[in-house]
N, C-alpha and C positions, 0 to 999 in steps of 0.2 A: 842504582847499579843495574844496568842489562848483563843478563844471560842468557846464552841460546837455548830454544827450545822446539824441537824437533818432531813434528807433525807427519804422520802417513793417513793422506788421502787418498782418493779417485782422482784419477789425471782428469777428468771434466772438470771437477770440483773444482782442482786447484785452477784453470783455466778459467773459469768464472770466476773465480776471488778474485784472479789478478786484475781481469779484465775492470771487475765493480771497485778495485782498490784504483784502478787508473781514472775511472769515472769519476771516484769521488776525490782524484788527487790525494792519496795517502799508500803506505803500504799494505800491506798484506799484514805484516806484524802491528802495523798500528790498529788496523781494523780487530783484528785480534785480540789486541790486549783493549781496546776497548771494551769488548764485548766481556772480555773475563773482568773489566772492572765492573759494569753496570750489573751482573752477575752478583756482586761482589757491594755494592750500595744496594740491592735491592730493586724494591718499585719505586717509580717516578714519584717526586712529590706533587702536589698541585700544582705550584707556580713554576712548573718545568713544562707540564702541558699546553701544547696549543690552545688558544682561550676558544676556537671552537668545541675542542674534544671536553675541556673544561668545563664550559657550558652543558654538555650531555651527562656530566656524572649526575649520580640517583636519577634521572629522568623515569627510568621504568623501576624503582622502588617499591617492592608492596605492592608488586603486581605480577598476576599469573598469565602468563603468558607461552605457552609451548613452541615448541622449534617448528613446528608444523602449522601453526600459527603462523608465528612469522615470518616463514618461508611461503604460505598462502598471500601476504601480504607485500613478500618482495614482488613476486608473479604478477599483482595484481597493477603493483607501482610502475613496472616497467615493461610492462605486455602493451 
């Protein structure tokens, strides 16, 4: 059963949702209630993830590694 449910935003806001609801061909309410479902299941499982991003989990496990670190390391990568 749908019921209505009634949202006050920032008129920009709502302008963007619709615009990204047209983008992705859905509404504004569907985009919505997706997002209160996956809220709602939690974290992604494994086999939901991209087998790239898949691939990356535990990579840096057991390792110390600081944010300053590896912001030295982006700089370094793409300077």
């Amino acid at each position: 059963m749908n019921t209505k449910l009634t949202l006050r935003m920032d008129t920009e806001l709502i302008r963007t949702a619709k615009e990204e609801a047209g983008r992705r061909g859905k509404s504004v309410s569907k985009i919505v209630g997706e997002f209160f479902d996956s809220l709602a299941s939690g974290r992604r499982t494994e086999q939901e993830l991209p087998p790239v991003t898949k691939s990356l989990i535990g990579i840096l496990k057991d390792r110390d590694i600081t944010e300053s670190e590896y912001r030295k390391h982006l700089r370094e990568k793409y300077s």
